[in-house]
N, C-alpha and C positions, 0 to 999 in steps of 0.2 A: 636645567629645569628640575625641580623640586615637587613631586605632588605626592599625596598620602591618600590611600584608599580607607575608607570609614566600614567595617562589616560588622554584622553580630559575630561572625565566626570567620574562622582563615582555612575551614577545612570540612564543616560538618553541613550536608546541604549542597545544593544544585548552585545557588547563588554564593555561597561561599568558594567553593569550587571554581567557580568562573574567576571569581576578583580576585583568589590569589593566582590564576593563569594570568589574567590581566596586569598584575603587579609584575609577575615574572616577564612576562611579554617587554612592558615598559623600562625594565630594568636596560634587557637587552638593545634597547632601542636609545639608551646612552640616559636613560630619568634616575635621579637621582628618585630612589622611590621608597615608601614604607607604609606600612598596615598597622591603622588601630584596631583594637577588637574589641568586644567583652568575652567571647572565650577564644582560649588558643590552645587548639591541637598541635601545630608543627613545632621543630625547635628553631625556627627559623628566624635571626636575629633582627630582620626586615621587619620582624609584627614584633607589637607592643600591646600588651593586656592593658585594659582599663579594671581601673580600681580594684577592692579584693574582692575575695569571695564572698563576703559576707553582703557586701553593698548590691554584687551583682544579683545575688539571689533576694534582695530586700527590693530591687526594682522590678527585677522581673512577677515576685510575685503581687507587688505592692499594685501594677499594669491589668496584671489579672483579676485582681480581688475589683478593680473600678468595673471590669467587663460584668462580671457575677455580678454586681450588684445590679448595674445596668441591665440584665439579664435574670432578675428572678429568682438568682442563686441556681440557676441550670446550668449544668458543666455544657448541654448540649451546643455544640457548633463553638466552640468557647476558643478555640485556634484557628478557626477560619475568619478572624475578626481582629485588629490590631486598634490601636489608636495615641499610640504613642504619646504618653501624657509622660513616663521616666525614660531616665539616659544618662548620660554625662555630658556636662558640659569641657565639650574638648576644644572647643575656642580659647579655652587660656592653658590646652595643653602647647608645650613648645613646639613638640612638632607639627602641630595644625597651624600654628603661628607663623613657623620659620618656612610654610610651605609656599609656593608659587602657586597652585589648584589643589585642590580638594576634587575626592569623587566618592558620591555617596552609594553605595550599595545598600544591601537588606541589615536595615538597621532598626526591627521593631522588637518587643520583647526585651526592653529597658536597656538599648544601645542607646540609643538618640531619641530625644523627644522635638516634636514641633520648635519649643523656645529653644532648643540645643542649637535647633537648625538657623533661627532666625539672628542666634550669635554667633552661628559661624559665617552669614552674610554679612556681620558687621566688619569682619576681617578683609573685605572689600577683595574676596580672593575669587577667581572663578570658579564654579561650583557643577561638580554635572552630576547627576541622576540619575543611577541606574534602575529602569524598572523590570526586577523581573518578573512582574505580576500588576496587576489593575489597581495595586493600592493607594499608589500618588493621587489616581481620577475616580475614586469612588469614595463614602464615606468613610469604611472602616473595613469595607470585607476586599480580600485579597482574590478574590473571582466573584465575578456579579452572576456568570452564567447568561442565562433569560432577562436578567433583570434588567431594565433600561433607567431606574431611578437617575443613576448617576450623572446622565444627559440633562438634570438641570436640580431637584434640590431631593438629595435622598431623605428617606422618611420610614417608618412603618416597615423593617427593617427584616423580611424574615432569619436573618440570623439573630434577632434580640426577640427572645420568647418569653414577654412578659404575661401575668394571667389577666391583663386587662388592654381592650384598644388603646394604639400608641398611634400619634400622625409623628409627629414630631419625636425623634427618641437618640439614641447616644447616635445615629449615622449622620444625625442632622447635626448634632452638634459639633462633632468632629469634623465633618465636611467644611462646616465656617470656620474654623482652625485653622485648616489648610491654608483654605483662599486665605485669609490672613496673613500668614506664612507664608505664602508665593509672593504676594503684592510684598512685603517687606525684603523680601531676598530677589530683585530683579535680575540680580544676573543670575540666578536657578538656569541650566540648559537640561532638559530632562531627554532621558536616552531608551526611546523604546529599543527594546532587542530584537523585537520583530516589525515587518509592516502591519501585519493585522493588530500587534497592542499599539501602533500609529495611530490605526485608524480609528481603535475604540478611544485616544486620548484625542483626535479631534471630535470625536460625539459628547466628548466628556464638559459638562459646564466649567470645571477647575481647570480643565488645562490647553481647551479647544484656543484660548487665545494668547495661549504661553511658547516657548520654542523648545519645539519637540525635534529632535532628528534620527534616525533609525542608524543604530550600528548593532550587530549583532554580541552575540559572547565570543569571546574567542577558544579556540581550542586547538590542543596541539597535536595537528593534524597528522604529520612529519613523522608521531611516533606511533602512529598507526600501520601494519601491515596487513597484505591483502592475502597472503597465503600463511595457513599455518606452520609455526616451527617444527611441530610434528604433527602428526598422524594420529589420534587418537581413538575415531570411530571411522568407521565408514557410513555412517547414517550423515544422512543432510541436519543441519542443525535449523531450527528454529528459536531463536531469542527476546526476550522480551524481562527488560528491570526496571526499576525504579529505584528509589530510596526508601519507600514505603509501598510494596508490590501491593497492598490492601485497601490504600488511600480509593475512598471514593471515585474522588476527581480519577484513578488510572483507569476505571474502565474492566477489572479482573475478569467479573463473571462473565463480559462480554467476550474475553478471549478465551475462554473457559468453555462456551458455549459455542464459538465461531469453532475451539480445534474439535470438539468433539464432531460438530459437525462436517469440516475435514474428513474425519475417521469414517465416519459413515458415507458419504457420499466418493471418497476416494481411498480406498482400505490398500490400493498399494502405493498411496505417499505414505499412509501411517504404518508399512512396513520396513521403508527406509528411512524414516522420518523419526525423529525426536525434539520436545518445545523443550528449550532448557532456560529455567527462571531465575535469575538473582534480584537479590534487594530482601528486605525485612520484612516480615508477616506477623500483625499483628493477631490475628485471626488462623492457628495452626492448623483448622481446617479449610481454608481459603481453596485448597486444590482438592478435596477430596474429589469432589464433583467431574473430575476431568477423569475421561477415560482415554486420552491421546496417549502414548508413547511421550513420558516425560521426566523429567529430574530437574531438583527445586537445590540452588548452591547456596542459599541463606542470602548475606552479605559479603561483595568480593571487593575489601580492602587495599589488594594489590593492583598495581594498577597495568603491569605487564599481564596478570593470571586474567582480565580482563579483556585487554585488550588481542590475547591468543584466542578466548571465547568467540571473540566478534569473528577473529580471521576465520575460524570454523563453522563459524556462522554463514547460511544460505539465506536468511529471510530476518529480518529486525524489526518485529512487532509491538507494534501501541495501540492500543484501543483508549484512549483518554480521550477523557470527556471534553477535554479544553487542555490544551497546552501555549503556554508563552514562546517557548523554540525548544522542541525536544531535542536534551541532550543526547539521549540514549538511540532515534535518530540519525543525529549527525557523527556520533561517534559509530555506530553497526554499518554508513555506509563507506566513514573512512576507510574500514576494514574493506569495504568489497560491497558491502551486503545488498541487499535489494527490502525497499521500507515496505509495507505493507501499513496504512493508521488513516483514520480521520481526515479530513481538510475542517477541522476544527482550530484555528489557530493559528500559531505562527511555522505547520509544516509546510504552508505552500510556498514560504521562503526558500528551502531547503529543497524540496520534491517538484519535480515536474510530470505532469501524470502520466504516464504510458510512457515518456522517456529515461526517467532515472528513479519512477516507483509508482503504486500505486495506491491510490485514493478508494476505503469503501465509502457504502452508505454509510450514515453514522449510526450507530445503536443495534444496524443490522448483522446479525451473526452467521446466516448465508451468505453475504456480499463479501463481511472478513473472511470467509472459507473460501469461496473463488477467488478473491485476491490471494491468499496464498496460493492455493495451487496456481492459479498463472505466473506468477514470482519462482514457484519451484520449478513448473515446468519450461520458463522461458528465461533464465538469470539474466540480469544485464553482466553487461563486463566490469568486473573488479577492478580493473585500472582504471576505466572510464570514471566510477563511481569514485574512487579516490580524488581521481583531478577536478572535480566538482567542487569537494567540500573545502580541496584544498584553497582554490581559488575564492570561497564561499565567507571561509571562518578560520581561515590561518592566523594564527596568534598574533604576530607582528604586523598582518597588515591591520589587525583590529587596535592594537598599539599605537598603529601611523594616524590611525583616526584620532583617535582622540586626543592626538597630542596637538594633532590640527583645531578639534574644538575647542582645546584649554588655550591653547595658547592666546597672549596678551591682542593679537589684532585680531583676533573672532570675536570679540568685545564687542554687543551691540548688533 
């Protein structure tokens, strides 16, 4: 079997990340398998760059300049909005040709456009959909949040901030694209990663009557440990990263506000206790404000420096506002850790409440302080918590899936 995974990247990004896990997964599992891209980080002879440089950057900004305009010329909200109008068309590359399935991942940002798509249906190939975000079922924004438009025809869009009322505006237009592009590409099987982006693609008008099936991301569970290689503090660790620790969508000031809260209400965890933060800050003062016991690591590249983090990790923190299936998560309780986030999402996949983590209010920065302290004072077990995720989102069994969905008698 022959399939080729379609991303914007092989490496940069939460969704990038997964599809080349996914790639490797499937290698193992006897697929004969390869990655297009429009960038590539690894040197990995499996991925193959589309077009040069010049073209890439001529899509990508050529995608952006249509949002702006649609938009006012306001840079605001200008990347929480896609619409895929460039790409390439890689229906007449050979290896999209010579493949047995196709699997598309996050492909917006002048990978793949709408008509890219509907020509790679014409290759009569089965085609599956990874969504890691609400973009397939809404008109143009990658989290709706609140908003319920996308249950039948979006409109009046508050991510397009025009200076005059809009009913009708670029969310509705894109939205008819779509559906367009579903009805043309029938065999499309689109792949939420969670149950809960399931259930918002059954409220969704574009995709409530299309075939949706839940397989998670995978992740390589295997290379996770529960105990650290050394000993480096004797403080309890608390953790919490992201890709972009500032991004709205994570939620910062909320855990900024729950440890300090912490500190005051329990002053001897904040004596053995330390938050320890990775991921990018585009905002250098993001932490001032926190007066916990903490240290901020930037960006951690390596992915054992990482993965010893987690193992000295006591507690793996998220305060996000909305999550698809938190990576960081599933990877703090491979390690051991005990989750402390939201039921915003796709954590009640992963989490079970009072048994293998737990659940605050949302928004509330008391509720995330007593959930940590009951996490510090009462840890699950570190192997228990391993056998979970391993069972959960082990690489190859996510591999097994899908090779069940592509294959030629899942047809129909």
């Amino acid at each position: 079997m022959r399939i080729v995974l379609v991303s914007h990247s092989d490496k940069r990004g939460g969704a990038a990340v997964v599809t080349y896990r996914l790639m490797e997964a499937l290698a193992r599992q006897g697929v004969e398998v390869s990655m297009l891209v429009s960038e590539k980080l690894s040197d990995d002879p499996r991925v193959h760059l589309l077009g040069s440089s010049l073209g890439r950057k001529g899509r990508f900004l050529s995608e952006r300049l249509n949002i702006l305009t649609h938009n006012g010329f306001s840079r605001r909200d200008l990347f929480k909005v896609s619409v895929a109008t460039r790409g390439y068309d890689i229906a007449s590359h050979p290896i999209a040709r010579e493949a047995d399935a196709i699997i598309i991942s996050w492909i917006n940002q002048g990978t793949l456009s709408l008509g890219d798509i509907r020509r790679l249906g014409r290759l009569n190939r089965p085609i599956a959909w990874m969504m890691h975000d609400m973009w397939t079922m809404t008109g143009i924004c990658h989290h709706a949040h609140d908003c319920a438009a996308y249950g039948a025809t979006c409109g009046s869009c508050p991510y397009i901030h025009l200076p005059w009322s809009h009913i009708s505006d670029l969310s509705t237009t894109c939205q008819l694209r779509k559906r367009a592009t579903y009805d043309a590409v029938p065999q499309l099987r689109f792949v939420a990663v969670s149950s809960w982006l399931a259930e918002c693609a059954a409220r969704s008008s574009l995709l409530r009557d299309r075939m949706v099936v839940t397989i998670p991301n995978p992740f390589p569970i295997a290379d996770f440990h529960t105990r650290p290689r050394e000993r480096k503090t004797e403080k309890r660790i608390i953790v919490m990263g992201a890709a972009r620790l500032d991004d709205p969508i994570k939620g910062l000031p909320t855990a900024v506000a729950a440890l300090n809260v912490l500190g005051g209400m329990r002053p001897d965890l904040a004596e053995d206790t330390e938050a320890v933060f990775f991921g990018g800050l585009r905002d250098v003062h993001a932490l001032d404000a926190l007066e916990f016991p903490h240290r901020y690591l930037g960006r951690i590249d390596d992915p054992m420096e990482l993965r010893e983090l987690y193992a000295r990790g006591s507690v793996v923190l998220s305060t996000s506002e909305f999550e698809t299936l938190p990576g960081t998560i599933i990877e703090g309780m491979a390690a051991g850790c005990t989750p402390v986030c939201f039921d915003r999402g796709g954590q009640r996949d992963i989490i079970e409440d009072g048994v293998s983590g737990h659940f605050a209010r949302y928004g509330d920065p008391e509720s995330v302080a007593g959930q940590i302290a009951q996490a510090l004072d009462h840890p699950f077990d570190r192997e228990r918590q391993h056998d979970r995720i391993a069972r959960l989102f082990g690489a190859d069994t996510i591999a097994r899936r899908y090779i069940e969905l592509l294959a030629p008698e899942s047809e129909g």
